[in-house]
C-alpha positions in Angstrom: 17.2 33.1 -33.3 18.6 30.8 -35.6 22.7 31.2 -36.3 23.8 30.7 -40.3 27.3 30.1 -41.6 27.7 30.5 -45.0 30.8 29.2 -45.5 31.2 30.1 -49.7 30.6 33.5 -51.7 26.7 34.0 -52.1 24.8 36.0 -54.0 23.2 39.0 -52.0 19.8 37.3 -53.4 20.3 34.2 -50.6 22.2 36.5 -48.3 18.8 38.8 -47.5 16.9 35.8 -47.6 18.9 33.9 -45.1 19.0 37.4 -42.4 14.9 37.1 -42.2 15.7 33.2 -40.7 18.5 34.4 -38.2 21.8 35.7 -37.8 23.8 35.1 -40.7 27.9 34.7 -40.3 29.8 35.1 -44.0 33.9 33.7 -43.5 35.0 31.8 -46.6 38.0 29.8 -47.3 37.8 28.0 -44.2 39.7 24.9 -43.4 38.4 21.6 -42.1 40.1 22.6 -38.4 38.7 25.8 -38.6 34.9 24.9 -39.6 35.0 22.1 -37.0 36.1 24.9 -34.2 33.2 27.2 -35.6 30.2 24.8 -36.4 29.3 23.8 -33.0 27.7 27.1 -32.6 25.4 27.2 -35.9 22.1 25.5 -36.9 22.8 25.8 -40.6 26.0 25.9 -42.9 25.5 27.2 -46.2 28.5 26.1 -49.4 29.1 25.9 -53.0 32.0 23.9 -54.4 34.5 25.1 -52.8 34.0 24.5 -49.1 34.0 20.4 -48.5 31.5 19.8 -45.5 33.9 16.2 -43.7 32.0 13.6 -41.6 34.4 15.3 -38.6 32.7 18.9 -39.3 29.2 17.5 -39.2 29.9 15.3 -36.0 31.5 18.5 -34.1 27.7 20.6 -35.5 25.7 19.7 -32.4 23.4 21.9 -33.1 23.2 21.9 -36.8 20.1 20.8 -38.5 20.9 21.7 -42.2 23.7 21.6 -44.7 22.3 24.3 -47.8 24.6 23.6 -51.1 24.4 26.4 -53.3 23.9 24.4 -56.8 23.4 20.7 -57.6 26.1 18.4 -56.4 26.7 17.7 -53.1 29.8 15.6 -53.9 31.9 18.1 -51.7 29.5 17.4 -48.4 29.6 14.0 -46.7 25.9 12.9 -47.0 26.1 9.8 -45.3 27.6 11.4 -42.3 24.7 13.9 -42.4 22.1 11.3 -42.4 23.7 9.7 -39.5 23.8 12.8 -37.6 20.0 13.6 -38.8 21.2 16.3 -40.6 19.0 17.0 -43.5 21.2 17.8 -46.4 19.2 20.5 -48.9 20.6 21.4 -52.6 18.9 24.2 -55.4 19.1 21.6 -58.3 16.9 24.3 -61.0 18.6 27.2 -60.6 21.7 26.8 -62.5 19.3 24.3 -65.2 19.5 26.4 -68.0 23.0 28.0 -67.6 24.7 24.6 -67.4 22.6 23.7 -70.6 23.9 26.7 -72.7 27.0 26.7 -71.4 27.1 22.6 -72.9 26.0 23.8 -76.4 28.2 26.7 -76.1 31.4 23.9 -75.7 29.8 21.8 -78.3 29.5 25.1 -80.6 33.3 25.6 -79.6 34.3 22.4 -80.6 32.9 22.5 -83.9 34.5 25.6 -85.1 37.7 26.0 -82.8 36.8 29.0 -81.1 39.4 29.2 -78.4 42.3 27.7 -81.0 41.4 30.1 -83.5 41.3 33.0 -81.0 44.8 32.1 -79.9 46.1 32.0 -83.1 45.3 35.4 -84.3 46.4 36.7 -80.7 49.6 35.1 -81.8 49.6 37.5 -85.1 48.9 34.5 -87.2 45.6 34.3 -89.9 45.9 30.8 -91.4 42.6 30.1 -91.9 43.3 26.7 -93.2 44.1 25.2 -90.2 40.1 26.0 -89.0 37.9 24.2 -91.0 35.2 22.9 -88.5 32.0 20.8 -89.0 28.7 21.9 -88.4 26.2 20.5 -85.7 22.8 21.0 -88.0 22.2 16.8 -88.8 24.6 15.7 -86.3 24.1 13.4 -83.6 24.1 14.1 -80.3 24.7 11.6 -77.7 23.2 13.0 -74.0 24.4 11.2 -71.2 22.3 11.2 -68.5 18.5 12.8 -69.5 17.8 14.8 -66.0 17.3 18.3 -65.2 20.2 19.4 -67.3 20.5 16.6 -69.8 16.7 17.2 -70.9 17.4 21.0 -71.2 20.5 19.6 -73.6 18.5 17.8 -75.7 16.0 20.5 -76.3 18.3 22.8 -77.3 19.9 20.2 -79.4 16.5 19.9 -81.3 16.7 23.7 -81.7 20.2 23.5 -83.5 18.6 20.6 -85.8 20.4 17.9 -84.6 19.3 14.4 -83.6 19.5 13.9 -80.3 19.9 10.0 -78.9 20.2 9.5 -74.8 21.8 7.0 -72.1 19.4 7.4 -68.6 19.0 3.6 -67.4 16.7 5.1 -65.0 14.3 7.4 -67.3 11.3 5.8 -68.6 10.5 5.4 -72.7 7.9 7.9 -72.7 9.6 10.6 -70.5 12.0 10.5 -73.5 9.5 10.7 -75.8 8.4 13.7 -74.0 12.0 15.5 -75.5 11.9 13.5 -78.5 14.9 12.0 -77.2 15.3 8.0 -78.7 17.1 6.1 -75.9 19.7 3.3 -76.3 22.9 1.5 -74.5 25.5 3.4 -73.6 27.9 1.9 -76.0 25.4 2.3 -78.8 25.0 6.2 -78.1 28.9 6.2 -78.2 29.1 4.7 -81.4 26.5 6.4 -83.2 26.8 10.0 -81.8 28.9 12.7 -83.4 29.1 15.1 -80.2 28.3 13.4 -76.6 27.9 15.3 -73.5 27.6 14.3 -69.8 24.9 14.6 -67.6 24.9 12.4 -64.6 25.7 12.9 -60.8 29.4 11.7 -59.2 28.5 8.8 -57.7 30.6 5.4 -57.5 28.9 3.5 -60.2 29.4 6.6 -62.6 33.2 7.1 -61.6 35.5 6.6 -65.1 31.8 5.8 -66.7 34.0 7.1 -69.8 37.0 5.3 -69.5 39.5 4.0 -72.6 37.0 1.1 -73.5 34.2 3.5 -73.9 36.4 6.1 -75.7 37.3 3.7 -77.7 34.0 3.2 -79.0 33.5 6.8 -81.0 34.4 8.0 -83.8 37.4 9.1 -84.7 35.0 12.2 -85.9 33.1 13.0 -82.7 33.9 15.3 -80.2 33.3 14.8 -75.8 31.6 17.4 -73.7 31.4 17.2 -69.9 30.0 19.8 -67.8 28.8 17.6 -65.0 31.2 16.4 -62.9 35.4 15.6 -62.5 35.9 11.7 -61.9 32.9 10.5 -64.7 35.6 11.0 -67.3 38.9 9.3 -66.5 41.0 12.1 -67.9 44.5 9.7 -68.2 42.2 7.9 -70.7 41.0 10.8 -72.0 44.5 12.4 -72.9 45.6 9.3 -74.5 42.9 9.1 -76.9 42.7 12.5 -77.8 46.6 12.4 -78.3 45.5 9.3 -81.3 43.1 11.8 -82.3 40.0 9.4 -81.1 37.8 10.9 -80.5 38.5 14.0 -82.4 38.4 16.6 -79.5 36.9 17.2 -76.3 35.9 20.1 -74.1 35.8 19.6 -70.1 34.2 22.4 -67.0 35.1 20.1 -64.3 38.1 18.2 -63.4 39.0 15.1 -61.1 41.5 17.7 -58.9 40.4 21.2 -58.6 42.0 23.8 -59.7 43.5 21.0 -62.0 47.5 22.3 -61.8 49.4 21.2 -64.4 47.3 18.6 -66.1 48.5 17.0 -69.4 45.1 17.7 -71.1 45.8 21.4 -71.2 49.2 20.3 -73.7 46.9 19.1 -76.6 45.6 21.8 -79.1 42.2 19.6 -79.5 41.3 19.9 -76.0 39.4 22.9 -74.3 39.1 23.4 -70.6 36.9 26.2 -68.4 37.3 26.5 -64.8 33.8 25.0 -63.4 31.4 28.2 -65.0 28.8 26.3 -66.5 26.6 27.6 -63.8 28.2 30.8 -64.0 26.1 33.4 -65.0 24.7 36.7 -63.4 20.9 34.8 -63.1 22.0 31.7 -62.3 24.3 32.6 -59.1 21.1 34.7 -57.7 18.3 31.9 -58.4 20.6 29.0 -56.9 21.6 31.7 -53.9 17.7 32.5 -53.5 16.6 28.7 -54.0 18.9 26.8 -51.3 18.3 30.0 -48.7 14.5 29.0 -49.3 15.2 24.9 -48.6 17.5 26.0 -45.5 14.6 28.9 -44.2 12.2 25.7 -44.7 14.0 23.4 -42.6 14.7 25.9 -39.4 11.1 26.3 -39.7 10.5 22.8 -38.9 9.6 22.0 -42.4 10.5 19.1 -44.8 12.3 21.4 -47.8 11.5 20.7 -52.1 14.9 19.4 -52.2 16.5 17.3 -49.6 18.9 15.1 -50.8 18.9 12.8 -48.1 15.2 12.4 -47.4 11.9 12.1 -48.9 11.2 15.3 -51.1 7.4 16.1 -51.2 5.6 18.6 -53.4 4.1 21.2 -50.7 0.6 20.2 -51.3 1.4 16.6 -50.2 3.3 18.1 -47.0 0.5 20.1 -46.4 -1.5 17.1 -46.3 0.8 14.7 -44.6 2.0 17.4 -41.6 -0.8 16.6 -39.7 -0.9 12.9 -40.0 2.9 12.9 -39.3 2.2 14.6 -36.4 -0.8 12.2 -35.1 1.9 9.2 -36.0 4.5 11.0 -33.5 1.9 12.0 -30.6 0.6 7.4 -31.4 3.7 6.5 -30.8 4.7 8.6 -27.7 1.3 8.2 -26.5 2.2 4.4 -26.4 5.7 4.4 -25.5 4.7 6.8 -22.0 1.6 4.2 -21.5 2.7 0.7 -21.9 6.9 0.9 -21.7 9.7 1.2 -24.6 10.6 -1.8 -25.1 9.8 -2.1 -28.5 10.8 -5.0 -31.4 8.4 -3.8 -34.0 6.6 -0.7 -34.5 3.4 -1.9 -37.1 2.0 0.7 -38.8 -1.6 0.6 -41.1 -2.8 3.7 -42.8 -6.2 3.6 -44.1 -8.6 4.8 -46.7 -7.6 8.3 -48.6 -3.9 8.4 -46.9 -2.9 4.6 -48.0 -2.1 6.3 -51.4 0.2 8.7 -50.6 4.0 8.6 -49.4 3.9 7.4 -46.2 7.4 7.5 -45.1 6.9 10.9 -43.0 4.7 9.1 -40.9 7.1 5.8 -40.4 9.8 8.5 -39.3 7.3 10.5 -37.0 6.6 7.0 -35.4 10.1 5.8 -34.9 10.6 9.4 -33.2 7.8 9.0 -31.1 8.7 5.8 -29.8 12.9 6.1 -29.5 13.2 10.4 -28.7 13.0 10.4 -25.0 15.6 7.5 -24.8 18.8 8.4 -27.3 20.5 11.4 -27.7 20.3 11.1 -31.3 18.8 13.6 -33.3 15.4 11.7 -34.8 13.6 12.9 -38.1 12.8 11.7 -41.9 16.4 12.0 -42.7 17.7 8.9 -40.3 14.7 7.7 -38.8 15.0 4.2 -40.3 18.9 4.3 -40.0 18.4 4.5 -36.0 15.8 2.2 -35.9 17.3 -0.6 -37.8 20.5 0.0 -35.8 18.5 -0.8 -32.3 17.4 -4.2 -34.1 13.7 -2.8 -34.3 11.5 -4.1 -37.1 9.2 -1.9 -39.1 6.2 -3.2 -40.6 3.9 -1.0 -42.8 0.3 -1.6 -44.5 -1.8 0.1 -46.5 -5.5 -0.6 -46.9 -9.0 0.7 -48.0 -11.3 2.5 -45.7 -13.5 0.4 -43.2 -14.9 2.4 -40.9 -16.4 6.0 -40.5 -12.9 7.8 -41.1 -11.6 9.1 -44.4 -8.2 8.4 -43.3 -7.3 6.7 -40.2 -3.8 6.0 -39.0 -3.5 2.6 -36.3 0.3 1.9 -34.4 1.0 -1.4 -32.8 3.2 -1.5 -30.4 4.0 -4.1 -27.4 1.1 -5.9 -27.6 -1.2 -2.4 -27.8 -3.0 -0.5 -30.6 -3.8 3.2 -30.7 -5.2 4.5 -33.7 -5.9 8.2 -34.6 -7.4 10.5 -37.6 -7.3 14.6 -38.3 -10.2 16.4 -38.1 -10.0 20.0 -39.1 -6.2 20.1 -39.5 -6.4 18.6 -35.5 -5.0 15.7 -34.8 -7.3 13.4 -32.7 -7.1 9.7 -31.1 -9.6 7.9 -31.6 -9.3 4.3 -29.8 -6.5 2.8 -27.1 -6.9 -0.8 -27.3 -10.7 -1.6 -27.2 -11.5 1.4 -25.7 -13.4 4.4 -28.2 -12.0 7.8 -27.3 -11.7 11.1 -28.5 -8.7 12.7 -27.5 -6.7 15.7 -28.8 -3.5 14.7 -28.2 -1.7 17.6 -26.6 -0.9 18.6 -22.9 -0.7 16.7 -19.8 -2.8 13.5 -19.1 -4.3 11.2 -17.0 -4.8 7.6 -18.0 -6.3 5.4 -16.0 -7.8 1.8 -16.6 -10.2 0.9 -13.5 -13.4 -0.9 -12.3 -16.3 0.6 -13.9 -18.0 1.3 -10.9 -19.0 4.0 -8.5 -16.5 6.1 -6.5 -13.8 6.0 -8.2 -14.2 9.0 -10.6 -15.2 11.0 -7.5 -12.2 9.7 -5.2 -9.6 10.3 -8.0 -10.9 13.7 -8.5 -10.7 14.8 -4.6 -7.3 13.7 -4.3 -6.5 16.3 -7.7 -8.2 18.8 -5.7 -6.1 18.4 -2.5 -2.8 18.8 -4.6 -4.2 21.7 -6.3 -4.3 19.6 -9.6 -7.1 21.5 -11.7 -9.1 19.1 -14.4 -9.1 20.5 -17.7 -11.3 18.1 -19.5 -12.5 14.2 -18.8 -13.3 11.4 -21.2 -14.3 8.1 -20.1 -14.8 4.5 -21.7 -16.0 1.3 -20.7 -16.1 -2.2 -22.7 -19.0 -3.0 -20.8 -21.2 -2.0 -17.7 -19.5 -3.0 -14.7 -16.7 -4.0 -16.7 -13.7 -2.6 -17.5 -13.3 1.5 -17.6 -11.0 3.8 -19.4 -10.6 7.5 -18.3 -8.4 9.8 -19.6 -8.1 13.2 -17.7 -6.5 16.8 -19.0 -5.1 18.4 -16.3 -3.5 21.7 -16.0 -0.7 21.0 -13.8 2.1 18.5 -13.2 1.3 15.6 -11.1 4.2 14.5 -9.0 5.2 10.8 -8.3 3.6 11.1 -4.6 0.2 11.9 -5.6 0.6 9.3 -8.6 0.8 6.5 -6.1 -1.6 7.6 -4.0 -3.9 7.5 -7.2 -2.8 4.3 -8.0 -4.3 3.1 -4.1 -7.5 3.8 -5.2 -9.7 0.7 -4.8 -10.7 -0.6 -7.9 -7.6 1.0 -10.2 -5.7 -1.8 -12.2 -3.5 0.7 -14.1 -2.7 4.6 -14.1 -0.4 6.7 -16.0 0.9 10.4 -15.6 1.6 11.4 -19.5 3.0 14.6 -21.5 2.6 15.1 -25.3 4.0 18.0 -27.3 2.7 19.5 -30.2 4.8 19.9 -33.5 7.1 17.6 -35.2 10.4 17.9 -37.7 10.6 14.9 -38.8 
């Protein structure tokens, strides 16, 4: 049974769903030394923001396939580390969508009119009303930085109030835009158009101080700043200078470079309005985001790729469906090659033909790197650092995708050391279908027999009396020949190991060239 650490408060929502995976462990506020002590015991750790997952904690999880962040960012968990480790890292980036959104226009409403000022100030026993004449938002501008999940759910919203809504995505195309009526444009021409902006993109390096004193320099001395994303975009010593010249106007913040902030000068200027990190905050949100990353993490310990893994390829689940089978072929190719011919490998050449050259491949490359390297590193091999492991041992991958040609739908073919194996499913079975020149059919699963030999008489019958004198029982035999009296190819099931002794009395047999003794496994998680 799977062990779970959830290391934050979750909702009960994630909690029940988490106990039908395994044994689940709650302990929050644990410190780095503490977590490292306790994670070598779990196969998945479960946080929000509070609990920051170190490279040292990930290296000290031996057994820990899956880091589950309760919410979107996953700036407090060391993903690089993870992917080194072949950790697969796993986030719930929708369920908090539309609280984070309303939570934005409910700042941007604040600013407008004062709200938290003018609550103060009657608290205080004062009623000037004078001193709160806001502006309203219908025929504004409003300036979305960043038009993903949350920043498109911004902009609709924005269209509700009657605004205009402009956007900054480099990465978004024209007509996704167009999908939210949204007109994109330059970051610097967003800031100097927009009356309220608001920020939307993830805490990565090139977006640290992406509002710094140049760019806040830019708005108008009318408009009024809005971030709900992350701490670090906006460089807050920038940010109290301007707003202490008044320019821009005001400016509301959720998140903060240092959390809890302390003392921060921001919180001295009557035009500035803070919340402690609640725009995901709300009675629906906590449960879906609880429920959605105890559904990634259940996914993962059930050997399946997740919706939402940050550091590897997400797939819809139809196009997992359709790729677990070929993944596992790819991974049965390559240790089917590796256990025949050696493991010496510089380049693993991949081709996938017909129906499967046009889908995502990059399950498969991982499957095939794992077939070839498992059984000779004690690194953890799957889709999250498959390619990481493999470019580290100096191997080359080389990949190709062409039309059908032959009397498969799809066929998958591996090169490797100088051989080619090449394999299809039929019926959700995975099946090989030729080893170098040689047409098989082989379901690639068990314990095997693989012999190249003079196609002649004798040596069938000779190599199946010595089986029966070490109590070897033949499950199933397939042989191959290039030509008659040429060159042979058998490949025999058997039910029971077959030691190194009676191996090299097989390989006596007169007329053998070349004889294997080979084990495949069924399943995959890359």
């Amino acid at each position: 049974m799977a062990r779970i650490l959830v290391a934050d408060p979750l909702a009960e929502d994630g909690l029940a769903r988490l106990r039908r995976e395994g044994e689940v462990t709650v302990v929050s506020k644990l410190g780095e030394a503490e977590l490292i002590e306790r994670i070598p015991d779990y196969d998945a750790l479960v946080v929000r923001s509070e609990t920051k997952v170190t490279a040292p904690i990930l290296q000290a999880g031996k057994k820990l396939r899956v880091v589950g962040r309760a919410g979107v960012g996953v700036d407090n968990i060391d993903v690089a580390a993870a992917t080194r480790h072949g950790i697969l890292v796993v986030n719930a980036p929708r369920g908090n969508i539309i609280a984070a959104a309303e939570h934005t226009i409910a700042l941007v409403l604040a600013l407008a009119r004062s709200v938290p000022q003018a609550d103060a100030s009657v608290r205080r026993g004062e009623w000037t009303r004078s001193k709160f004449v806001g502006v309203e938002i219908r025929g504004k501008t409003l300036g979305v930085i960043g038009l993903g999940n949350v920043g498109s759910e911004v902009a609709k919203r924005g269209h509700g109030l009657e605004m205009d809504v402009i956007a900054f995505d480099p990465v978004v195309s024209v007509d996704r835009a167009e999908l939210f009526n949204v007109q994109l444009v330059s970051l610097e021409e967003l800031l100097e158009r927009a009356d309220f902006v608001t920020v939307h993109v993830p805490l990565v390096e090139a977006n640290r101080g992406l509002i710094g004193a140049a760019q806040l320099a830019l708005m108008k001395p009318t408009a009024r700043l809005v971030n709900t994303a992350r701490g670090g975009i906006v460089d807050e010593a920038a940010l109290y200078q301007a707003l202490k010249a008044s320019r821009p106007a005001a400016a509301a913040a959720d998140v903060f470079e240092l959390e809890p902030p302390g003392e921060n000068p921001l919180f001295t200027l009557p035009n500035f309005i803070a919340t402690p990190h609640i725009a995901a905050s709300t009675v629906e949100a906590q449960a879906s985001v609880a429920f959605d990353v105890a559904e990634e993490v259940a996914a993962v310990l059930a050997g399946e790729l997740p919706r939402y893994a940050v550091n590897a390829p997400a797939l819809p689940p139809e196009e997992l469906a359709y790729l677990r089978p070929f993944a596992d072929l790819t991974e049965r190719l390559a240790s089917l090659n590796t256990q025949l011919f050696g493991s010496r490998a510089g380049a693993i050449e991949l081709e996938f033909e017909g129906e499967l050259a046009q889908h995502d491949v990059n399950l498969l490359v991982a499957a095939a790197i794992k077939g070839v390297l498992q059984n000779f590193t004690e690194d953890r091999i799957n889709a999250v650092n498959a390619r990481l492991i493999a470019a580290g041992r100096g191997m080359k991958i080389v990949e190709r995708k062409t039309p059908a040609r032959g009397s498969y739908t799809s066929l998958v073919t591996l090169r490797l050391q100088g051989h080619e194996l090449a394999g299809t499913v039929l019926m959700d079975e995975p099946r090989v279908v030729r080893i170098d020149s040689f047409r098989v059919d082989l379901v690639p699963e068990g314990r095997f027999l693989v012999s190249q030999h003079e196609d002649r008489p004798g040596i069938v019958g000779r190599v199946g009396s010595l089986l029966g004198e070490h109590d070897v029982n033949i499950a199933s035999m397939l042989v191959g020949r290039d030509a008659p009296r040429g060159r042979a190819m058998m490949i025999l099931a058997v039910d029971d190991p077959v030691g190194a002794s009676l191996l090299d009395r097989l390989r006596e047999v007169s007329g053998m060239s070349d004889l294997h003794y080979v084990e495949l496994t069924g399943g995959t998680d890359s």
